[in-house]
PDB file of N, CA, C and O in Angstrom:
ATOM      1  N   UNK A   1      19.044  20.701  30.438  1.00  0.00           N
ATOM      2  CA  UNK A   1      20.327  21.139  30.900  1.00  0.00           C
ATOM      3  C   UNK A   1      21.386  20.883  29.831  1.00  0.00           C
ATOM      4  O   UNK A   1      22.222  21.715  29.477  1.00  0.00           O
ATOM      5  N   UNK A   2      21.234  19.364  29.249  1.00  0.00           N
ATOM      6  CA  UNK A   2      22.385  19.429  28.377  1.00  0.00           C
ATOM      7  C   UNK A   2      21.666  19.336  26.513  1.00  0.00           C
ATOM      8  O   UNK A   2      21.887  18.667  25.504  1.00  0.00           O
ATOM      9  N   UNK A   3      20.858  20.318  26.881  1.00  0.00           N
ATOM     10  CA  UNK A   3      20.254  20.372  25.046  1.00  0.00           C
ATOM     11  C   UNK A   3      21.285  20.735  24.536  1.00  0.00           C
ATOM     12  O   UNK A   3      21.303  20.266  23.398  1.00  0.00           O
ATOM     13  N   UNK A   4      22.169  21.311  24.728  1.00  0.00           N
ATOM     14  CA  UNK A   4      23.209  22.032  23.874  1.00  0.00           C
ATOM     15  C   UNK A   4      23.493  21.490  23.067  1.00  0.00           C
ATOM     16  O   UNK A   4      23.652  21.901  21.918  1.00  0.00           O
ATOM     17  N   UNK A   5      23.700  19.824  23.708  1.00  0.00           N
ATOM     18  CA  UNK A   5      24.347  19.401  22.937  1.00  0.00           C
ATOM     19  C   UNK A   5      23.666  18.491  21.939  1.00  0.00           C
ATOM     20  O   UNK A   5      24.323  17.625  21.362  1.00  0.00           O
ATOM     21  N   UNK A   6      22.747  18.608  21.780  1.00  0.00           N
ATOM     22  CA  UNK A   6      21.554  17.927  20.769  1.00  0.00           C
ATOM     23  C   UNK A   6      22.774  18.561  19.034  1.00  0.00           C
ATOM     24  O   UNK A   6      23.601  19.467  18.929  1.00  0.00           O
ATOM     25  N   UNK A   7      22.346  17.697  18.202  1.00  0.00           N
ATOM     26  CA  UNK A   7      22.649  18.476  16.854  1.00  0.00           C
ATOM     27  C   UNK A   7      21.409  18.852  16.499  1.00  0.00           C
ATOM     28  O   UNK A   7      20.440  18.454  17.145  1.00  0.00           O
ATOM     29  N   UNK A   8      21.284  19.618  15.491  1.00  0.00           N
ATOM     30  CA  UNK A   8      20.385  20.721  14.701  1.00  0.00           C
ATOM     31  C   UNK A   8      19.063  19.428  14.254  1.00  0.00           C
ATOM     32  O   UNK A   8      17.887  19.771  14.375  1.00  0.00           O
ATOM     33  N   UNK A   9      19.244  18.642  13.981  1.00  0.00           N
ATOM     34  CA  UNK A   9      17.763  18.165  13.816  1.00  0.00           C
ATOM     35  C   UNK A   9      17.553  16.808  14.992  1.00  0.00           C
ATOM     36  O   UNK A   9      17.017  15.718  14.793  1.00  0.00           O
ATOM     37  N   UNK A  10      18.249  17.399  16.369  1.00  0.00           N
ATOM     38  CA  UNK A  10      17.167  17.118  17.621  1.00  0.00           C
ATOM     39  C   UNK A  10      17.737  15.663  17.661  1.00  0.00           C
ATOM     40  O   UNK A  10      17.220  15.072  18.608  1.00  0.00           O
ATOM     41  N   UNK A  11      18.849  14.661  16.795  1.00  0.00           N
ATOM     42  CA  UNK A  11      19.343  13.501  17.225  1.00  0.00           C
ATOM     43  C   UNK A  11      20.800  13.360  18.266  1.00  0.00           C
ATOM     44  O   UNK A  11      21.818  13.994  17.987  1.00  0.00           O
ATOM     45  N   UNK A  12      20.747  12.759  19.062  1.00  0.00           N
ATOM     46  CA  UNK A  12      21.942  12.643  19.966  1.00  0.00           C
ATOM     47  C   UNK A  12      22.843  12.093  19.172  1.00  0.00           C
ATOM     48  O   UNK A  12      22.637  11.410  18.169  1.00  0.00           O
ATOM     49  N   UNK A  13      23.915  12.427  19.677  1.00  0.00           N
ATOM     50  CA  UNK A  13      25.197  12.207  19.228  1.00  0.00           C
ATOM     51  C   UNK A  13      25.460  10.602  19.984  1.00  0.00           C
ATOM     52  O   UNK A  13      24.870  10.283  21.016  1.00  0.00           O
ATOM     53  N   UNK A  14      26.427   9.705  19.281  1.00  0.00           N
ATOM     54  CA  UNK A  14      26.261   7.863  20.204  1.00  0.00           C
ATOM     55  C   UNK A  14      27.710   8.009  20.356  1.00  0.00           C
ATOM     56  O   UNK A  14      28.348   8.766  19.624  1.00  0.00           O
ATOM     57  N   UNK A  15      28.325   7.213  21.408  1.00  0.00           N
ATOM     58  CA  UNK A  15      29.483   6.608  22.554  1.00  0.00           C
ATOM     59  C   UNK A  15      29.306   5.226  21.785  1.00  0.00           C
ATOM     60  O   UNK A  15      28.183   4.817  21.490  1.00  0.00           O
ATOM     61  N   UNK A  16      30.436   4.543  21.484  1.00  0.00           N
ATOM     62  CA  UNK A  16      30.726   3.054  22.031  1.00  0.00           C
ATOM     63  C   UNK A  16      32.292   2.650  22.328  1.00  0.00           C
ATOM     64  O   UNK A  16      33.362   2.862  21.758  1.00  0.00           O
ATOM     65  N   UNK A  17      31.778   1.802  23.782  1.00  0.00           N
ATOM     66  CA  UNK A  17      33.262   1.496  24.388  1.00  0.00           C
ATOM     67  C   UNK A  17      33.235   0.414  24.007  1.00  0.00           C
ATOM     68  O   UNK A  17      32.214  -0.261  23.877  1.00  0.00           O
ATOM     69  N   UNK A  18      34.638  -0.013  23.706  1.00  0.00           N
ATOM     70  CA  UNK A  18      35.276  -1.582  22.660  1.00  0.00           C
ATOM     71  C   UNK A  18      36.063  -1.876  24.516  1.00  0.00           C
ATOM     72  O   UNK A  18      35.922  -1.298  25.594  1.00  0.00           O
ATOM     73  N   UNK A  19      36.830  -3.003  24.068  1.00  0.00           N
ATOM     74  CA  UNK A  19      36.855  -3.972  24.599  1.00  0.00           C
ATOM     75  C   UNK A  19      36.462  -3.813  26.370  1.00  0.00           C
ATOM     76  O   UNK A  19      37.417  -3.946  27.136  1.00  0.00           O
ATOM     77  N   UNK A  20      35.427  -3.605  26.822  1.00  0.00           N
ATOM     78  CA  UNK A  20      35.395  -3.627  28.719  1.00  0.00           C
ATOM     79  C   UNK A  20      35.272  -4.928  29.310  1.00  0.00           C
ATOM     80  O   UNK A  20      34.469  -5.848  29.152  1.00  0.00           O
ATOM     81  N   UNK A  21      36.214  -4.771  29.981  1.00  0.00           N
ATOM     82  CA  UNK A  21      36.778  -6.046  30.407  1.00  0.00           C
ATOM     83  C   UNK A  21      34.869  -7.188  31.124  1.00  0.00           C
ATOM     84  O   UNK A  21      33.966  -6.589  31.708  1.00  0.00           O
ATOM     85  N   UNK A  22      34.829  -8.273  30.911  1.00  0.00           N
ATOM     86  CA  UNK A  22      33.423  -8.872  31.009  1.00  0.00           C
ATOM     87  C   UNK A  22      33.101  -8.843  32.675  1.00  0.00           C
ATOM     88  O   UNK A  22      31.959  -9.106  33.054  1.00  0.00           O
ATOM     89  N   UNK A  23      34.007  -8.560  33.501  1.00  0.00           N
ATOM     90  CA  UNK A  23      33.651  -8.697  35.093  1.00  0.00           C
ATOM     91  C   UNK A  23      33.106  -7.017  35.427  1.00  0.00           C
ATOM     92  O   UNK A  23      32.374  -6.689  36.360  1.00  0.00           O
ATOM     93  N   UNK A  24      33.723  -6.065  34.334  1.00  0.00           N
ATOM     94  CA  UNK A  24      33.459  -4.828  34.675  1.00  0.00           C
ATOM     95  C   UNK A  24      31.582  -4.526  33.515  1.00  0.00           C
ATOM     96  O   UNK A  24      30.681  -3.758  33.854  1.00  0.00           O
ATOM     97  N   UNK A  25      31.590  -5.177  32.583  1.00  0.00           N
ATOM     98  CA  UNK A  25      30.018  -4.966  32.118  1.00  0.00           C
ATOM     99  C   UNK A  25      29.129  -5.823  33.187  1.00  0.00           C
ATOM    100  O   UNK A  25      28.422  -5.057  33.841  1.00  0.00           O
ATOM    101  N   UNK A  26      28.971  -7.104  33.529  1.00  0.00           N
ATOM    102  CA  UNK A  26      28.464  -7.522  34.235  1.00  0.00           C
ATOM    103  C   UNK A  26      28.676  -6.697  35.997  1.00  0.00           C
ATOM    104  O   UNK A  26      28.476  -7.366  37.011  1.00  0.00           O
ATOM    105  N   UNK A  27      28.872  -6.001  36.028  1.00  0.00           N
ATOM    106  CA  UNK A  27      28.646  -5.117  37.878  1.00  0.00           C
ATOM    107  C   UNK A  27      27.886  -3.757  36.809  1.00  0.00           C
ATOM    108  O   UNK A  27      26.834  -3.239  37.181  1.00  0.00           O
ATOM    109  N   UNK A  28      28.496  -3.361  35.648  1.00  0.00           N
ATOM    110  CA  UNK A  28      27.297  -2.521  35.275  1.00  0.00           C
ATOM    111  C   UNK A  28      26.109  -2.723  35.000  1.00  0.00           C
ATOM    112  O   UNK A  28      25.212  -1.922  35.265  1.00  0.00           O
ATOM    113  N   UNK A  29      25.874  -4.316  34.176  1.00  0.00           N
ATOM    114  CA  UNK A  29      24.576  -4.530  33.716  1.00  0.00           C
ATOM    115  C   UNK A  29      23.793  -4.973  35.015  1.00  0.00           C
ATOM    116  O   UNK A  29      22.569  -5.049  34.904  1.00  0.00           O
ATOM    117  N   UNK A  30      24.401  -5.291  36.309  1.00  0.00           N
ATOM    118  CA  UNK A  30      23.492  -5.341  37.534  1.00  0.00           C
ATOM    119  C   UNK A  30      23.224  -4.350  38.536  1.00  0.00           C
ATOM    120  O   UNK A  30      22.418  -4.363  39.467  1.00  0.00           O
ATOM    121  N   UNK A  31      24.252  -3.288  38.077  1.00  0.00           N
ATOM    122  CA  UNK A  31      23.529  -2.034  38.598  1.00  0.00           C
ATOM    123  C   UNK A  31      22.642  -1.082  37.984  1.00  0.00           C
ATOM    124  O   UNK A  31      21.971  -0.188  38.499  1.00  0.00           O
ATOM    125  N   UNK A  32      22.810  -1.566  36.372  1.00  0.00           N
ATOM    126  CA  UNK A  32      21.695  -1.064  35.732  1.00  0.00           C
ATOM    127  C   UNK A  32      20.311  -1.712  36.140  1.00  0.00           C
ATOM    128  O   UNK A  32      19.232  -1.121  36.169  1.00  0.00           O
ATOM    129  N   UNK A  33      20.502  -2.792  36.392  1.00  0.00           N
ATOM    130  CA  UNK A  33      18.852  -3.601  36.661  1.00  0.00           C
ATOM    131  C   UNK A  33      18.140  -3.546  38.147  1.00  0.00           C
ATOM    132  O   UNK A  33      17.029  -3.733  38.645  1.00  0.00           O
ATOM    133  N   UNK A  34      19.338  -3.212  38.505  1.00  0.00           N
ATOM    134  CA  UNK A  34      19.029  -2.636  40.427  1.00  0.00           C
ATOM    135  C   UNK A  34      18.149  -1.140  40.273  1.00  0.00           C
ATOM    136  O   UNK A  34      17.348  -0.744  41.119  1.00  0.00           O
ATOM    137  N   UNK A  35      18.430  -0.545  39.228  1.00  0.00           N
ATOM    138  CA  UNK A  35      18.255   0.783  39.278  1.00  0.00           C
ATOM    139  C   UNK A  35      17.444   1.178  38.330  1.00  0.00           C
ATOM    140  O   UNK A  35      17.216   2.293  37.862  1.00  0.00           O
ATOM    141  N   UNK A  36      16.815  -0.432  37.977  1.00  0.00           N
ATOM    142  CA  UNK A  36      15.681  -0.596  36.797  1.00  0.00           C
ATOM    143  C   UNK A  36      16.007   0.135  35.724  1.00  0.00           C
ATOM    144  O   UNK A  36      15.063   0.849  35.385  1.00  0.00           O
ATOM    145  N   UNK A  37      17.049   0.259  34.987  1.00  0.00           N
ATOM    146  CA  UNK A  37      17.243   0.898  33.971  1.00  0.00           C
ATOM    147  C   UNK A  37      18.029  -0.254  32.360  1.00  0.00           C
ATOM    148  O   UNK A  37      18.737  -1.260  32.408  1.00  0.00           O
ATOM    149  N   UNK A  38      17.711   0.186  31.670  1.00  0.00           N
ATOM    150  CA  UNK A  38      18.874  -0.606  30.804  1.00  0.00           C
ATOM    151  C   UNK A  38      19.998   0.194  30.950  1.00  0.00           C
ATOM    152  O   UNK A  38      20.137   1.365  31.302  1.00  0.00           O
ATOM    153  N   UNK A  39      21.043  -0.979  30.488  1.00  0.00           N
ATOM    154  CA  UNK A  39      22.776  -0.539  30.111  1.00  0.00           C
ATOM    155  C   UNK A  39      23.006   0.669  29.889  1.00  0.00           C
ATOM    156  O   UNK A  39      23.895   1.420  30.292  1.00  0.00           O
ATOM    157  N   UNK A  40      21.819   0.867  28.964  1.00  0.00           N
ATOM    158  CA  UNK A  40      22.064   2.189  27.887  1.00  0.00           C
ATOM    159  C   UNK A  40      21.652   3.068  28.971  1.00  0.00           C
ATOM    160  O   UNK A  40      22.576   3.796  29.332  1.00  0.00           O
ATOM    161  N   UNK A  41      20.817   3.197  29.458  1.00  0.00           N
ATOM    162  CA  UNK A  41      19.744   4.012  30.118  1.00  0.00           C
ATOM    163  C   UNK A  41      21.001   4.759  31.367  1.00  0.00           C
ATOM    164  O   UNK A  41      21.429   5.913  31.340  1.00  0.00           O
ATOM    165  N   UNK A  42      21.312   3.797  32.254  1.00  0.00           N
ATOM    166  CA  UNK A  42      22.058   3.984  33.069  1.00  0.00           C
ATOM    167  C   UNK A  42      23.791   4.805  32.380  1.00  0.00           C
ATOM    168  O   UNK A  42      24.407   5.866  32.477  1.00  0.00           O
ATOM    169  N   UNK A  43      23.876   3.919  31.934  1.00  0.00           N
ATOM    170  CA  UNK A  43      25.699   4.658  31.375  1.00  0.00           C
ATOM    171  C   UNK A  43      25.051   5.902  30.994  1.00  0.00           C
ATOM    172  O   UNK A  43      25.615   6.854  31.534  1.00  0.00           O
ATOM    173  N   UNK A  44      23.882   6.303  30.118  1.00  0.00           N
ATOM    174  CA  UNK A  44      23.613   8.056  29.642  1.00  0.00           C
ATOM    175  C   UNK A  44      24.205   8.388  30.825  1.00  0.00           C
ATOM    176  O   UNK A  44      25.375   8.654  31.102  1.00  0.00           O
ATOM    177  N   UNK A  45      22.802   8.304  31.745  1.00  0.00           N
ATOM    178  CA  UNK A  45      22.702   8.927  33.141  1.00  0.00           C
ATOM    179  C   UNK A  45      24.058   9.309  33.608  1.00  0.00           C
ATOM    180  O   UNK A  45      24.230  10.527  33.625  1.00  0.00           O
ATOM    181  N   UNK A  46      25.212   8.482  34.047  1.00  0.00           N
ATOM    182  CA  UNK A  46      26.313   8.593  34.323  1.00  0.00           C
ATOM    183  C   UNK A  46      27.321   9.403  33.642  1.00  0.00           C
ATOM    184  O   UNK A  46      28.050  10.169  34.273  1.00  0.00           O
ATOM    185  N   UNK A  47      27.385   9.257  32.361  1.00  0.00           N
ATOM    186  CA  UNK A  47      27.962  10.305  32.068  1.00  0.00           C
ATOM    187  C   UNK A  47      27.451  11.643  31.816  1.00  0.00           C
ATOM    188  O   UNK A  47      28.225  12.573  31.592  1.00  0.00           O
ATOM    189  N   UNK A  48      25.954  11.816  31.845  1.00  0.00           N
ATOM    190  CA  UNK A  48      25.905  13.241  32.008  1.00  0.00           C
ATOM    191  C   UNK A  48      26.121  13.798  33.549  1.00  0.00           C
ATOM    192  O   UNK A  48      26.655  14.862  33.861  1.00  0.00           O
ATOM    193  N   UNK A  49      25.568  12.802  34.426  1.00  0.00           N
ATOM    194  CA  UNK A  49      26.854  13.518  35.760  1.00  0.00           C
ATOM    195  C   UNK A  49      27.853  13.568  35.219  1.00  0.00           C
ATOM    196  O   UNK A  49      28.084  14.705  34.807  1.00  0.00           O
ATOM    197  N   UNK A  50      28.565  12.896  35.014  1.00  0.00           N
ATOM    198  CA  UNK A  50      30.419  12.808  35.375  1.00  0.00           C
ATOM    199  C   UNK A  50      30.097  14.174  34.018  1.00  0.00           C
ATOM    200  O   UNK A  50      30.928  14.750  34.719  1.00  0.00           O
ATOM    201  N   UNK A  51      29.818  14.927  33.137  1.00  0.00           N
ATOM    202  CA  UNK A  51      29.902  16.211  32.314  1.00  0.00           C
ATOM    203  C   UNK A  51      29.569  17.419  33.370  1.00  0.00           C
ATOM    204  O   UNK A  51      30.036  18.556  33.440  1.00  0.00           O
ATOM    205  N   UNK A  52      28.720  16.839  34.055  1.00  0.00           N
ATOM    206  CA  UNK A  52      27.744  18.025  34.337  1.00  0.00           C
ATOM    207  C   UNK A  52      28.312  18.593  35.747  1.00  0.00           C
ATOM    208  O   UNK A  52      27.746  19.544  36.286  1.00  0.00           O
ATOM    209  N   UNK A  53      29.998  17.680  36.603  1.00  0.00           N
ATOM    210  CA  UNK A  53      30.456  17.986  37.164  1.00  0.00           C
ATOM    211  C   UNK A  53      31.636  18.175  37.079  1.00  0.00           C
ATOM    212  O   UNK A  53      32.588  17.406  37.209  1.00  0.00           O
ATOM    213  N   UNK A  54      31.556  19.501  36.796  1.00  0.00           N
ATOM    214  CA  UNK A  54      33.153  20.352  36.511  1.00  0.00           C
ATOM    215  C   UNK A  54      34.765  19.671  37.463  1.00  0.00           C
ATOM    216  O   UNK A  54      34.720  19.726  38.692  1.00  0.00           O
ATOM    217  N   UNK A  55      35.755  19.220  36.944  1.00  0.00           N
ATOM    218  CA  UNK A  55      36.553  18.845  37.488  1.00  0.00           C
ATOM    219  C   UNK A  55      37.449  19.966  38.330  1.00  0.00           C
ATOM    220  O   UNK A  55      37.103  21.136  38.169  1.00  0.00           O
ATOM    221  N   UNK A  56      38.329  19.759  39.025  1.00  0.00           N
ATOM    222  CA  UNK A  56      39.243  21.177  39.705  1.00  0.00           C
ATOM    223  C   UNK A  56      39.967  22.001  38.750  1.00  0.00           C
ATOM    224  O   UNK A  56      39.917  23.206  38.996  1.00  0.00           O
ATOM    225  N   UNK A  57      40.515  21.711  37.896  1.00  0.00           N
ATOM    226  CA  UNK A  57      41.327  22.058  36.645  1.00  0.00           C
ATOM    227  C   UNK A  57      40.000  22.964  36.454  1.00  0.00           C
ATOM    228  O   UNK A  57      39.754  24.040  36.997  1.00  0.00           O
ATOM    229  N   UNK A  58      39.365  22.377  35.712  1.00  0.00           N
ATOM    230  CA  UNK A  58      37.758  23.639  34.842  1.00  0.00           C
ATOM    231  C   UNK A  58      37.511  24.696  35.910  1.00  0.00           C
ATOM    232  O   UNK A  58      37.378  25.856  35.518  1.00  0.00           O
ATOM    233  N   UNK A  59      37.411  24.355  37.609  1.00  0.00           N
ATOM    234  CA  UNK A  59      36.736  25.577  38.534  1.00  0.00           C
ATOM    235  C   UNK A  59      38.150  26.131  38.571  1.00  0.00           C
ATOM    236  O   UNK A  59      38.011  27.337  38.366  1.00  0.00           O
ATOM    237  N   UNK A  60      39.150  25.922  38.692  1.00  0.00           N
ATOM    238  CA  UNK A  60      40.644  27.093  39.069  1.00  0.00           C
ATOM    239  C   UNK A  60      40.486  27.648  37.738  1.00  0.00           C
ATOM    240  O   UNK A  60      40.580  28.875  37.762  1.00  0.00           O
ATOM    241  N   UNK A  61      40.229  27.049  36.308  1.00  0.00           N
ATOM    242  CA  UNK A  61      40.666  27.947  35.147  1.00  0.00           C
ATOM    243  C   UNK A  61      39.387  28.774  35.242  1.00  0.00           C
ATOM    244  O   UNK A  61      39.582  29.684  34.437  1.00  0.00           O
ATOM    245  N   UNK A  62      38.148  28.956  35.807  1.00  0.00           N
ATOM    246  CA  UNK A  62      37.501  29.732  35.983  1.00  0.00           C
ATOM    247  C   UNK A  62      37.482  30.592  37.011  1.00  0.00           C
ATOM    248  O   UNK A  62      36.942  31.695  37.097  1.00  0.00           O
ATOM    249  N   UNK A  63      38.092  30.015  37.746  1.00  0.00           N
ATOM    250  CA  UNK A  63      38.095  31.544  38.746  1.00  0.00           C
ATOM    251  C   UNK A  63      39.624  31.979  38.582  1.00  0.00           C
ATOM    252  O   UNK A  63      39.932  32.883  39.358  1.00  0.00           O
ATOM    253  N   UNK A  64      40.354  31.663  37.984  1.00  0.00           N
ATOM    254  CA  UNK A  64      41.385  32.895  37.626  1.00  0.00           C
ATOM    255  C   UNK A  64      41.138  33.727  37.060  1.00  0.00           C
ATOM    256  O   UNK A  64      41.719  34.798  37.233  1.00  0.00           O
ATOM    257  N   UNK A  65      39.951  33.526  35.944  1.00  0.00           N
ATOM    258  CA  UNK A  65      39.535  34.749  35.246  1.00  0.00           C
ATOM    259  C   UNK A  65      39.162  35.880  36.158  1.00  0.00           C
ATOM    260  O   UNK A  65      39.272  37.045  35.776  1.00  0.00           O
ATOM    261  N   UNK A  66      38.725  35.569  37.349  1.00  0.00           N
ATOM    262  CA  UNK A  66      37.724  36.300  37.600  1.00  0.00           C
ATOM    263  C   UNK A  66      38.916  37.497  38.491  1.00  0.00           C
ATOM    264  O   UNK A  66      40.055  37.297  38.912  1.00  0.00           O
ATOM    265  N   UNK A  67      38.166  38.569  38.515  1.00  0.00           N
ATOM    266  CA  UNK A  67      38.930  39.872  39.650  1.00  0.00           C
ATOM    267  C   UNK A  67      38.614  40.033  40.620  1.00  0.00           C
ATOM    268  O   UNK A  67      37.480  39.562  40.705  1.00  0.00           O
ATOM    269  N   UNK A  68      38.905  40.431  41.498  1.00  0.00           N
ATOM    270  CA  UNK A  68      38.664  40.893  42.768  1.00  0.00           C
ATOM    271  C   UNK A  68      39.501  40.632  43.597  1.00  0.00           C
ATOM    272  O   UNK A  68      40.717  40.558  43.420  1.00  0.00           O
ATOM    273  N   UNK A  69      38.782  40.440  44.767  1.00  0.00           N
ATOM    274  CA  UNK A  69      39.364  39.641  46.067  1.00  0.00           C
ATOM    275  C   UNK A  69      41.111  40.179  46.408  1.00  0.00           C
ATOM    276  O   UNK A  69      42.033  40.188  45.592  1.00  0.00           O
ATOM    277  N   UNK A  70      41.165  40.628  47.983  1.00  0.00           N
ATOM    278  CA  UNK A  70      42.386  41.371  48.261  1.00  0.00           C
ATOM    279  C   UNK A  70      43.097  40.701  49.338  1.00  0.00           C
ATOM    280  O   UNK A  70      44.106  41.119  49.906  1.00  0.00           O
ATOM    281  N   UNK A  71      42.224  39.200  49.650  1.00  0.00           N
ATOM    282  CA  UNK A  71      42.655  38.786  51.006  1.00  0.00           C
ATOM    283  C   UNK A  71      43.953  37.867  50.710  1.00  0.00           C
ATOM    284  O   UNK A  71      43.916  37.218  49.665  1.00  0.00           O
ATOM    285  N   UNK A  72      45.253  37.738  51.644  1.00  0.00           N
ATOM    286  CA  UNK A  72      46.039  36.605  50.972  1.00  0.00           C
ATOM    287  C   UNK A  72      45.790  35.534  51.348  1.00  0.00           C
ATOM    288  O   UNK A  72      44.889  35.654  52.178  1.00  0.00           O
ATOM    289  N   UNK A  73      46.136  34.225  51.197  1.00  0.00           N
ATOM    290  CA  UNK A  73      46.185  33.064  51.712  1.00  0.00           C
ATOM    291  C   UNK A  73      45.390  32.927  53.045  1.00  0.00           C
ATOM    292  O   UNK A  73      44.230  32.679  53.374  1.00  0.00           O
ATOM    293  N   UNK A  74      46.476  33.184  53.601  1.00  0.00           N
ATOM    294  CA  UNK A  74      46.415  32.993  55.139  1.00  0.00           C
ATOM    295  C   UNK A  74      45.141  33.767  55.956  1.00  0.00           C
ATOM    296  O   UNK A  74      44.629  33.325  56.985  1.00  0.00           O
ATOM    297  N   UNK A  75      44.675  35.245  55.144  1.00  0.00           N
ATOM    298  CA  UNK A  75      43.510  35.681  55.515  1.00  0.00           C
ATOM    299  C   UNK A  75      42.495  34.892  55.045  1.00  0.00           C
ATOM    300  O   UNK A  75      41.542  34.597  55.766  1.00  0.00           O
ATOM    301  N   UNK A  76      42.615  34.458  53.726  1.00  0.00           N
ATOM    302  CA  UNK A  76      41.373  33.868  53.486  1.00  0.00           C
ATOM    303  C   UNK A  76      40.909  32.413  54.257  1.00  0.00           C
ATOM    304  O   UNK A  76      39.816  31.874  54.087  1.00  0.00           O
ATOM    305  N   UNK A  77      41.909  31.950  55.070  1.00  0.00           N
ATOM    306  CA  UNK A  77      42.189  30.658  55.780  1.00  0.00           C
ATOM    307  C   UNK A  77      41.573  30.883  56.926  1.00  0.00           C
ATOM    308  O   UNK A  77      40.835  30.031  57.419  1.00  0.00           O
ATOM    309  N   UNK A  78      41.812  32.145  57.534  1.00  0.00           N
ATOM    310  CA  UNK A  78      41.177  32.514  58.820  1.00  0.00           C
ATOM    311  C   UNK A  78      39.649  33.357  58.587  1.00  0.00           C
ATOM    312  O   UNK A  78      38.790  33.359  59.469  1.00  0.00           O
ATOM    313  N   UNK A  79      39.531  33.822  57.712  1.00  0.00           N
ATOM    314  CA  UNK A  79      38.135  33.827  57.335  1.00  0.00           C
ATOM    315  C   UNK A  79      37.168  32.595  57.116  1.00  0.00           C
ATOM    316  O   UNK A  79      36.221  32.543  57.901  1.00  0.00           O
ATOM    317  N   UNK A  80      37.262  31.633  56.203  1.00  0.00           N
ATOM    318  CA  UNK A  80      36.873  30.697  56.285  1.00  0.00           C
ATOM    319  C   UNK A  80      36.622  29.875  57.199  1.00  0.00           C
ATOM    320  O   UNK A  80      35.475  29.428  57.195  1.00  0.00           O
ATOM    321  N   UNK A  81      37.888  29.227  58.645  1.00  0.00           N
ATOM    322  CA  UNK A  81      37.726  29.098  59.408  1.00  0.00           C
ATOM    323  C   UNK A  81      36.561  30.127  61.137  1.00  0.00           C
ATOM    324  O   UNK A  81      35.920  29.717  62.105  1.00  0.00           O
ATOM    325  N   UNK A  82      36.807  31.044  60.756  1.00  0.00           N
ATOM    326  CA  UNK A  82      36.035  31.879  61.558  1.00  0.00           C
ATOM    327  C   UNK A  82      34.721  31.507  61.114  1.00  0.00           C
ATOM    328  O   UNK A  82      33.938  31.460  62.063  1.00  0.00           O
ATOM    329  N   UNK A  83      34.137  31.189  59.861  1.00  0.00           N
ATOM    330  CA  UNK A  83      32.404  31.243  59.447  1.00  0.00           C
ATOM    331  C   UNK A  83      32.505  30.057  59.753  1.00  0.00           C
ATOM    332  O   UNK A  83      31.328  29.751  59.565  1.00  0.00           O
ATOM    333  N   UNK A  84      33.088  28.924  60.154  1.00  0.00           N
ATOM    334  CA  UNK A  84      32.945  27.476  60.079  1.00  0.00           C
ATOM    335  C   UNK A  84      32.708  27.825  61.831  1.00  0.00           C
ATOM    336  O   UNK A  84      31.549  27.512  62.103  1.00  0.00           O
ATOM    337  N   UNK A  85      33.170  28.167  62.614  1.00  0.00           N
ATOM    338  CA  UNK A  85      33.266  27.942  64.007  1.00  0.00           C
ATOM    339  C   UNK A  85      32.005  28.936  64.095  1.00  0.00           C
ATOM    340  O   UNK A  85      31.503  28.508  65.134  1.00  0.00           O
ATOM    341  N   UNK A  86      31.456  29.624  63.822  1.00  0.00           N
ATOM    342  CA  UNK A  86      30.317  30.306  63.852  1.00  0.00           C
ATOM    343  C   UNK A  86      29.351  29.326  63.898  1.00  0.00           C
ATOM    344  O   UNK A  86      28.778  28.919  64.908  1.00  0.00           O
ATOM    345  N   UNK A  87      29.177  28.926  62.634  1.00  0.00           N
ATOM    346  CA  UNK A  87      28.212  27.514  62.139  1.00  0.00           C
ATOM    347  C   UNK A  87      27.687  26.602  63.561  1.00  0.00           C
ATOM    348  O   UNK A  87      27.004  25.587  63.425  1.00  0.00           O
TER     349      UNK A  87
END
């Protein structure tokens, strides 16, 4: 999913965070070991979620691009609501 971002001869690119406060590494380094992982292992993991989930800013600047759609507000409010009470 995220090969992209490999460079050209297949090595990852490295992160390091300077000063984290020692009460906030220690709740990571024990949820890394809860979750049988090392430090390293776990923080990857985490931040390729936190990449791999588009914030609101990224989905509105993508769907402005997009065309269509004729309903205003308030229709699209009562549409939505109508498929929910269906459900």
């Amino acid at each position: 999913m995220f090969w992209h971002f490999q460079r050209q001869n297949g090595a990852m690119t490295s992160v390091q965070v300077k000063d984290v406060p020692e009460e906030v590494h220690a709740v990571l380094r024990r949820r890394a070991a809860a979750a049988g992982q090392s430090l390293q292992e776990y923080l990857k993991a985490r931040l390729i979620a936190e990449a791999s989930t588009p914030t609101v800013d990224e989905v509105l600047d993508r769907a402005g691009g997009r065309a269509g759609g004729r309903l205003s507000f308030s229709e699209a409010v009562e549409a939505l609501q109508a498929d929910r009470d269906r459900r």
